[in-house]
PDB file of N, CA, C and O in Angstrom, chain B, residues numbered from 101:
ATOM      1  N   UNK B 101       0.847  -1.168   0.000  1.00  0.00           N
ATOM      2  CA  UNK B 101       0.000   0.000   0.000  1.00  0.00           C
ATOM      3  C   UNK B 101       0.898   1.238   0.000  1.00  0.00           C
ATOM      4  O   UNK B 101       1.803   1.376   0.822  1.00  0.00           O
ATOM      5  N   UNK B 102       0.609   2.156  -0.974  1.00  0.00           N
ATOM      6  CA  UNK B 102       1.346   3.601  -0.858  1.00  0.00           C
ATOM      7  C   UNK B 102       0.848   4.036   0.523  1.00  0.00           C
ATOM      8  O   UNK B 102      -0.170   3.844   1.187  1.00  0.00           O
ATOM      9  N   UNK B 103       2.314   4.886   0.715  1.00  0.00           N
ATOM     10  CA  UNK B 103       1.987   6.260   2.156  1.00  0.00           C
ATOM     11  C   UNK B 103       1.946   7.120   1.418  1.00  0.00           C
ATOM     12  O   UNK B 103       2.595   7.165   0.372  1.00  0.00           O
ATOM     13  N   UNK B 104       1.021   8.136   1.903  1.00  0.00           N
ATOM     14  CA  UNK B 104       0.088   9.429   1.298  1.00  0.00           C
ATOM     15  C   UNK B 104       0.667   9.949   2.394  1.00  0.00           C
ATOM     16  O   UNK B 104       0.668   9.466   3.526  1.00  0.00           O
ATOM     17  N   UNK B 105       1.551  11.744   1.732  1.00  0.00           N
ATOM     18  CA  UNK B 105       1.188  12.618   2.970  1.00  0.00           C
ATOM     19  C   UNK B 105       0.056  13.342   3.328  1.00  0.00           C
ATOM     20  O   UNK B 105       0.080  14.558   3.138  1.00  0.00           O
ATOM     21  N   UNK B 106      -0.664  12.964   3.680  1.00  0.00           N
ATOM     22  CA  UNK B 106      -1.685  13.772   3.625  1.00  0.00           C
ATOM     23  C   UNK B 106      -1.659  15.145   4.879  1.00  0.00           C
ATOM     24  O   UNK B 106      -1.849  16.340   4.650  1.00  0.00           O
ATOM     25  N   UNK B 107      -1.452  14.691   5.797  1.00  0.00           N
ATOM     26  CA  UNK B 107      -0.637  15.708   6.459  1.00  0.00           C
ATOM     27  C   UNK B 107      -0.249  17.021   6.214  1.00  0.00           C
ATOM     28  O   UNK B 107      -0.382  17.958   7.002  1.00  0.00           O
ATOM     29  N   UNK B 108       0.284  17.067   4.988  1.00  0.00           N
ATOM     30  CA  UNK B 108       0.435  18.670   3.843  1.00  0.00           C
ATOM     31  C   UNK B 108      -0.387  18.882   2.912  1.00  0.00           C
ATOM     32  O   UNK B 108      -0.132  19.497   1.876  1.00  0.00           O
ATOM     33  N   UNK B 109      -1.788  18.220   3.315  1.00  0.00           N
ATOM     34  CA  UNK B 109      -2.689  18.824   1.886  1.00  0.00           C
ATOM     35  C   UNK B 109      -3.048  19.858   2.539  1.00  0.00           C
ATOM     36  O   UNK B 109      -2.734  19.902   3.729  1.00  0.00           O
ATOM     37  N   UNK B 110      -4.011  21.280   1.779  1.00  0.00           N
ATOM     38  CA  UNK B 110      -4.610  21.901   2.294  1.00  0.00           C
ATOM     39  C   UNK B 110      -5.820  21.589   2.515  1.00  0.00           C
ATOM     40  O   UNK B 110      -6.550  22.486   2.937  1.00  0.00           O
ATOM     41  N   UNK B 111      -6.239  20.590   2.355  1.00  0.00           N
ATOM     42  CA  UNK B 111      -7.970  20.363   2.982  1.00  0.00           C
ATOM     43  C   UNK B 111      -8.068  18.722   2.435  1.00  0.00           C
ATOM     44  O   UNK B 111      -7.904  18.218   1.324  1.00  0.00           O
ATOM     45  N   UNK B 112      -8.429  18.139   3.820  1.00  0.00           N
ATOM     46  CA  UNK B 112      -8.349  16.369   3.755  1.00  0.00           C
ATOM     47  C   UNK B 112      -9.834  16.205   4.325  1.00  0.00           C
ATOM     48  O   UNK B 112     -10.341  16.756   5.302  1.00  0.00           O
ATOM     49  N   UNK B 113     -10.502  15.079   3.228  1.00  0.00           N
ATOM     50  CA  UNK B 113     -11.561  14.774   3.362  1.00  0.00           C
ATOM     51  C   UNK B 113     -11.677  13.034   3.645  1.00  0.00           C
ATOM     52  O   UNK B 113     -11.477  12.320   2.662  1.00  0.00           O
ATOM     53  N   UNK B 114     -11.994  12.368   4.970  1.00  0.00           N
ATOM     54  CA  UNK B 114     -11.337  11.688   5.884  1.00  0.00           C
ATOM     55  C   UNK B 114     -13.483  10.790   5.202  1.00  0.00           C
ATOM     56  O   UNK B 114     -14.646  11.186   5.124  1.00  0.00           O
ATOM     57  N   UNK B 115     -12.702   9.544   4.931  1.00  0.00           N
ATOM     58  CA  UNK B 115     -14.122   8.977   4.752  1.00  0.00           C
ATOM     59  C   UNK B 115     -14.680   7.926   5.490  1.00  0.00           C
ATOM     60  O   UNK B 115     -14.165   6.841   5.222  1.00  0.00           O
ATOM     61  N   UNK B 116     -15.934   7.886   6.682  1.00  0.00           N
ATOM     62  CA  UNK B 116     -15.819   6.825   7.711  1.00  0.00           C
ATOM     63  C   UNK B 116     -17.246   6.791   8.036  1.00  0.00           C
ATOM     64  O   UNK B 116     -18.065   7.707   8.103  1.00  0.00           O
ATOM     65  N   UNK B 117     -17.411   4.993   8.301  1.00  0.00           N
ATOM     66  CA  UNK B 117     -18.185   4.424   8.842  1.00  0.00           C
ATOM     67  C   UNK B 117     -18.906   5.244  10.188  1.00  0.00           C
ATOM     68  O   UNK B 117     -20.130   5.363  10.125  1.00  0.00           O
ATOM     69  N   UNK B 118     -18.367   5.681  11.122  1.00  0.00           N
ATOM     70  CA  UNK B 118     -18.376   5.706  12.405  1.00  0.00           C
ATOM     71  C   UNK B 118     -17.619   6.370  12.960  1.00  0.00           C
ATOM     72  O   UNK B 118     -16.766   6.830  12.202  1.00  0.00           O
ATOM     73  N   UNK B 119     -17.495   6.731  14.264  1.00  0.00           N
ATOM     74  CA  UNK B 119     -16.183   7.096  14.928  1.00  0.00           C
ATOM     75  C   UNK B 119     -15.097   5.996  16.127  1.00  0.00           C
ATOM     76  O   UNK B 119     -14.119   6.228  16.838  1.00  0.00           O
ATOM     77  N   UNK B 120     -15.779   5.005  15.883  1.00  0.00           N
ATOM     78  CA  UNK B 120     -15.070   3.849  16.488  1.00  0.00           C
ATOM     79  C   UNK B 120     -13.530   3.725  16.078  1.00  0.00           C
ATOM     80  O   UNK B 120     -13.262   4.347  15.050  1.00  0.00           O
ATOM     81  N   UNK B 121     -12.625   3.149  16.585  1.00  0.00           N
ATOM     82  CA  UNK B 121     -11.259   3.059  15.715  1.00  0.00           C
ATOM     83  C   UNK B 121     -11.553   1.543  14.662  1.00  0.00           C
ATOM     84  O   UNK B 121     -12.532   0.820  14.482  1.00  0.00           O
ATOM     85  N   UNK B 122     -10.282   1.563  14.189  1.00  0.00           N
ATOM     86  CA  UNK B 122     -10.370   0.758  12.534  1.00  0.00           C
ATOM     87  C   UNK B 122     -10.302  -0.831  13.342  1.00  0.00           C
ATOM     88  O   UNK B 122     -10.334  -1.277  14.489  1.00  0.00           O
ATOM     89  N   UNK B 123     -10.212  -1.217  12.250  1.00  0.00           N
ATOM     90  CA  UNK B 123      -9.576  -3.048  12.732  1.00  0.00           C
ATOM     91  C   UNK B 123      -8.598  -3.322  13.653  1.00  0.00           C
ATOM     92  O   UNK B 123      -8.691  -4.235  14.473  1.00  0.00           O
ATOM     93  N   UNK B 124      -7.440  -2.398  13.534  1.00  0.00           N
ATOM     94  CA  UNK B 124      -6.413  -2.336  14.637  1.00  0.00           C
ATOM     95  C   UNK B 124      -6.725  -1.891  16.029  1.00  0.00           C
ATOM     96  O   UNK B 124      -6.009  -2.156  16.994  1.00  0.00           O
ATOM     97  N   UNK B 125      -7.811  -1.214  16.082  1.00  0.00           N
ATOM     98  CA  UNK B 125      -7.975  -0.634  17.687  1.00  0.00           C
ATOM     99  C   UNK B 125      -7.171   0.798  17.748  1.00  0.00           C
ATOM    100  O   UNK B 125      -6.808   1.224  18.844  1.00  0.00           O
ATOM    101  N   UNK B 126      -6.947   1.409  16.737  1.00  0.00           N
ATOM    102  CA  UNK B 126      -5.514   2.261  16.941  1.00  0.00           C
ATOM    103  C   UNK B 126      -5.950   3.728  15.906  1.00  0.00           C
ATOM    104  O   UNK B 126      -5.856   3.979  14.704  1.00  0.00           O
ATOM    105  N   UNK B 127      -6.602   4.688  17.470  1.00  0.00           N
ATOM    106  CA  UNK B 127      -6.944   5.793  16.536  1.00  0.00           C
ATOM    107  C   UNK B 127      -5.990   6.500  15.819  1.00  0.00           C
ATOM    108  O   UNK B 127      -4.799   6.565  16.123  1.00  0.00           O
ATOM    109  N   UNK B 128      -6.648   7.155  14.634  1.00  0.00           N
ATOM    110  CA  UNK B 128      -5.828   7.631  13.574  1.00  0.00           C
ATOM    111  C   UNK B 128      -5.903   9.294  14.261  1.00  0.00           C
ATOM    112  O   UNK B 128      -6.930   9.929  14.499  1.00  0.00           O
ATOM    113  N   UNK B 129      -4.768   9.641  14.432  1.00  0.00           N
ATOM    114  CA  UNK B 129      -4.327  10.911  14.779  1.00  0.00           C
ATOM    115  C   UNK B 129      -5.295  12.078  13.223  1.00  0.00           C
ATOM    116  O   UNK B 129      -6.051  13.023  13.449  1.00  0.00           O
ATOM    117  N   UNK B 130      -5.021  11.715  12.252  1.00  0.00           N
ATOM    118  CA  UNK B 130      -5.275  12.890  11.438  1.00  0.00           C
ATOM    119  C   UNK B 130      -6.926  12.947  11.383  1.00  0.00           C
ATOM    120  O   UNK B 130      -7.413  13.558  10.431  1.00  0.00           O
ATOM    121  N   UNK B 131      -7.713  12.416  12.238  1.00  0.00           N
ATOM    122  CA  UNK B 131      -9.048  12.500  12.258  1.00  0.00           C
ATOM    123  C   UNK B 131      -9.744  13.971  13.028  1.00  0.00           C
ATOM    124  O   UNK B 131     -10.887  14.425  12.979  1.00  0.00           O
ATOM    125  N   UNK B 132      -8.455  14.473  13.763  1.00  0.00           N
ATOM    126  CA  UNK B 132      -8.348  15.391  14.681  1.00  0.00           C
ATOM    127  C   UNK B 132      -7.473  16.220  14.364  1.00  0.00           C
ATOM    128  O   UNK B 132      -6.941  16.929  15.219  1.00  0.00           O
ATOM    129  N   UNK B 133      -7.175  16.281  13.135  1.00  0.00           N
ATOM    130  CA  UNK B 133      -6.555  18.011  12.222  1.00  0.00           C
ATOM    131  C   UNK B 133      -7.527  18.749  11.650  1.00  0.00           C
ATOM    132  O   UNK B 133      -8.534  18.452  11.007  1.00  0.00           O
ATOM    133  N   UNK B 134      -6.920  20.031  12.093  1.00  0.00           N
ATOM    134  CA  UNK B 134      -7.796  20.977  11.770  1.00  0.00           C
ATOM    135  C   UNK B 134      -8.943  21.452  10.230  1.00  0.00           C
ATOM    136  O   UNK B 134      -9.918  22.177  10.031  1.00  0.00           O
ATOM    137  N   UNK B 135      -8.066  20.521   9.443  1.00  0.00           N
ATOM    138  CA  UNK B 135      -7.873  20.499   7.810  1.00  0.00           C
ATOM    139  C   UNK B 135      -8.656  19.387   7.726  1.00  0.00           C
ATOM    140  O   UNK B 135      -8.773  19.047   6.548  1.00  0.00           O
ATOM    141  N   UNK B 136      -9.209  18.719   8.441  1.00  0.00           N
ATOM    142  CA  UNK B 136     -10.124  17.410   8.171  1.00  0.00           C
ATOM    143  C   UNK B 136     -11.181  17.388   8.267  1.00  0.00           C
ATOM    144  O   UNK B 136     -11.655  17.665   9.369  1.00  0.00           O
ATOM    145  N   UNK B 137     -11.919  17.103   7.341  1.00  0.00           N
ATOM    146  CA  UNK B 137     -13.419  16.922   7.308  1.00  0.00           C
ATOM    147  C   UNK B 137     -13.824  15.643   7.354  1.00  0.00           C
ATOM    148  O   UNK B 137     -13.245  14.990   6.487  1.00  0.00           O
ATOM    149  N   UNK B 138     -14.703  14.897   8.109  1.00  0.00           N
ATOM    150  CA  UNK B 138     -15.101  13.932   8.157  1.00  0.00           C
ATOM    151  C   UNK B 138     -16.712  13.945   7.722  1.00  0.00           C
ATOM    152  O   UNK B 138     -17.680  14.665   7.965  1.00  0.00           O
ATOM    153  N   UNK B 139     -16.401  12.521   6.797  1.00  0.00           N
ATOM    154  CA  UNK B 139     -17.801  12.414   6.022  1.00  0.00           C
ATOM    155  C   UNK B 139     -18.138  11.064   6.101  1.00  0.00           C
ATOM    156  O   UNK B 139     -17.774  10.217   5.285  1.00  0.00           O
ATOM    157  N   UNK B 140     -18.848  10.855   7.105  1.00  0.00           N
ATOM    158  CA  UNK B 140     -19.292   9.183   7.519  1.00  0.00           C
ATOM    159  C   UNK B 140     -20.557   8.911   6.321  1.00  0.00           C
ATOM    160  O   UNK B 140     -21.131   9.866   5.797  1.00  0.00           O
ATOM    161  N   UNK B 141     -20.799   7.858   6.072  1.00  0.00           N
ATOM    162  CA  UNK B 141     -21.227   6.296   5.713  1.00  0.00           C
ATOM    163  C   UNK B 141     -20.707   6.064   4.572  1.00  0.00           C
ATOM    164  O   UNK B 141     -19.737   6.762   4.275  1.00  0.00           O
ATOM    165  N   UNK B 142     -21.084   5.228   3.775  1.00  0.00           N
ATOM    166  CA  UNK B 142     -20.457   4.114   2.700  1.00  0.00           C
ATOM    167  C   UNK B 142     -19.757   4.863   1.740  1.00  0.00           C
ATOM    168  O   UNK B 142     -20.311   5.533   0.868  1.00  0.00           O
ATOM    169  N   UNK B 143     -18.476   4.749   1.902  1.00  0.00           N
ATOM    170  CA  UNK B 143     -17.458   5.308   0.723  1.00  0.00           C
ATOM    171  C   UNK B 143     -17.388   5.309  -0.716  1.00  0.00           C
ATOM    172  O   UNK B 143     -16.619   6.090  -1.277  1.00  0.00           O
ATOM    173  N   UNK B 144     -18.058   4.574  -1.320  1.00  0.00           N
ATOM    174  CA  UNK B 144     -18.505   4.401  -2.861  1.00  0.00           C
ATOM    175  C   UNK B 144     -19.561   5.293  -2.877  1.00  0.00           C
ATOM    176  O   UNK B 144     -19.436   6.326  -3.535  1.00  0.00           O
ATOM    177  N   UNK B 145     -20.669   5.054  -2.213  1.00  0.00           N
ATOM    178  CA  UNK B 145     -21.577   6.275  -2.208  1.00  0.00           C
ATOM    179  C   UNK B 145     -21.072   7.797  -1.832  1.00  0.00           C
ATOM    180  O   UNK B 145     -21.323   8.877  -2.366  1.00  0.00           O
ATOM    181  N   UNK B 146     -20.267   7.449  -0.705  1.00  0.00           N
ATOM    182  CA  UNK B 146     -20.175   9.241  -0.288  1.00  0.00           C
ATOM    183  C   UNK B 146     -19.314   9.808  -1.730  1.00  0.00           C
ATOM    184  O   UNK B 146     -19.756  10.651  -2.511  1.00  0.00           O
ATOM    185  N   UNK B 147     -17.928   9.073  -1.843  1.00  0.00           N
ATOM    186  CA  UNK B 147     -17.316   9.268  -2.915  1.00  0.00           C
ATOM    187  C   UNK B 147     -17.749   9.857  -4.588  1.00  0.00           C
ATOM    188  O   UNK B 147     -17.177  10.700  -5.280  1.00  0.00           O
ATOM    189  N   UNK B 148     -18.996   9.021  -4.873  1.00  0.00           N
ATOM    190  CA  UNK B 148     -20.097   9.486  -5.721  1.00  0.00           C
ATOM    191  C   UNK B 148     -20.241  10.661  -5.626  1.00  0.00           C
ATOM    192  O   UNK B 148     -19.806  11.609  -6.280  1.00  0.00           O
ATOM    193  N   UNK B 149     -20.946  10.570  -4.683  1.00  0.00           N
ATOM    194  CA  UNK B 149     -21.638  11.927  -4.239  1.00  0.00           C
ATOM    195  C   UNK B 149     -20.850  13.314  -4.490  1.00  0.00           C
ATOM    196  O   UNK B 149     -21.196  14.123  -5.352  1.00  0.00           O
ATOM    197  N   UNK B 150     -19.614  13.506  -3.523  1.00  0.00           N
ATOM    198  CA  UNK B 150     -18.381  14.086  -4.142  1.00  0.00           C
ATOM    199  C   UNK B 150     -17.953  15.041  -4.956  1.00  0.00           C
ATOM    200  O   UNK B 150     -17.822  16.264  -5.013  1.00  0.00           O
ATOM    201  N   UNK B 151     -17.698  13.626  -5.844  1.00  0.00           N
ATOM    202  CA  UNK B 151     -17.139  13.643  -7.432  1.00  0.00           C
ATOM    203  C   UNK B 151     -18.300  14.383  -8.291  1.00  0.00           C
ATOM    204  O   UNK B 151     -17.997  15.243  -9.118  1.00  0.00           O
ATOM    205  N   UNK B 152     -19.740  13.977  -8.036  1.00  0.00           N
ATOM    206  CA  UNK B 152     -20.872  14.500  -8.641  1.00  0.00           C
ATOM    207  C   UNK B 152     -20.823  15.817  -8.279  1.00  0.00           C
ATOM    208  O   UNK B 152     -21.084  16.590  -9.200  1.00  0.00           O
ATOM    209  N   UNK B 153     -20.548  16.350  -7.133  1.00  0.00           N
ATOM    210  CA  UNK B 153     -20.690  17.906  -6.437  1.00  0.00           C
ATOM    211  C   UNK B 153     -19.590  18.659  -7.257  1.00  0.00           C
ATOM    212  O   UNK B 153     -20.004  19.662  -7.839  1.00  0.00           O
ATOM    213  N   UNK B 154     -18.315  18.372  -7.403  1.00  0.00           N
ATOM    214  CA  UNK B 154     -17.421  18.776  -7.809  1.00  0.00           C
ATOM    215  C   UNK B 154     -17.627  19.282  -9.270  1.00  0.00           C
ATOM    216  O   UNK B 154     -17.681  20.487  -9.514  1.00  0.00           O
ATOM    217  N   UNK B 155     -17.744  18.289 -10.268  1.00  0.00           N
ATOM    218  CA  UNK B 155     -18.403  18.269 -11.308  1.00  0.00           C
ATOM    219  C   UNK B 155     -19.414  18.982 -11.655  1.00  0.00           C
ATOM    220  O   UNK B 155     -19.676  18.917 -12.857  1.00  0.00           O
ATOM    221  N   UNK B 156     -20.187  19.751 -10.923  1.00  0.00           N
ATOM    222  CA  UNK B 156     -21.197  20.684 -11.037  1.00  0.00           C
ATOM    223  C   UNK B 156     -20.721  21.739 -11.025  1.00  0.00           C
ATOM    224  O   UNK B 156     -21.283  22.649 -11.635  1.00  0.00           O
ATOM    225  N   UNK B 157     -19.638  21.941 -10.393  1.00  0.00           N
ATOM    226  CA  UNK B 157     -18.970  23.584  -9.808  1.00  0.00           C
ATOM    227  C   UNK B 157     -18.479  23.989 -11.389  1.00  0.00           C
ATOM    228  O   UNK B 157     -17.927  25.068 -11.607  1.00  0.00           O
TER     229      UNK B 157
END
């Protein structure tokens, strides 16, 4: 799997089930940067969704 910095984007859009931690048990620090938007439920759909918004602009 590639490492992404994401860390230096200017605006990270964080895509999640829930706020529980992942399979590991092991919260992800960048869920809690300032630059993060979190957009919970199903990632193919939210992703859609998105890409469709974007595409309109």
């Amino acid at each position: 799997m590639p490492i992404l910095d994401v860390q230096q984007s200017a605006n990270i859009i964080f895509l999640k089930r829930s706020m529980r931690p992942g399979f590991a048990g092991i919260e992800n620090e960048l869920l809690y940067d300032p630059k993060t938007t979190l957009l919970f439920g199903d990632a193919k759909a939210s992703l859609t969704k998105v890409v469709s918004s974007l595409k309109a602009l």
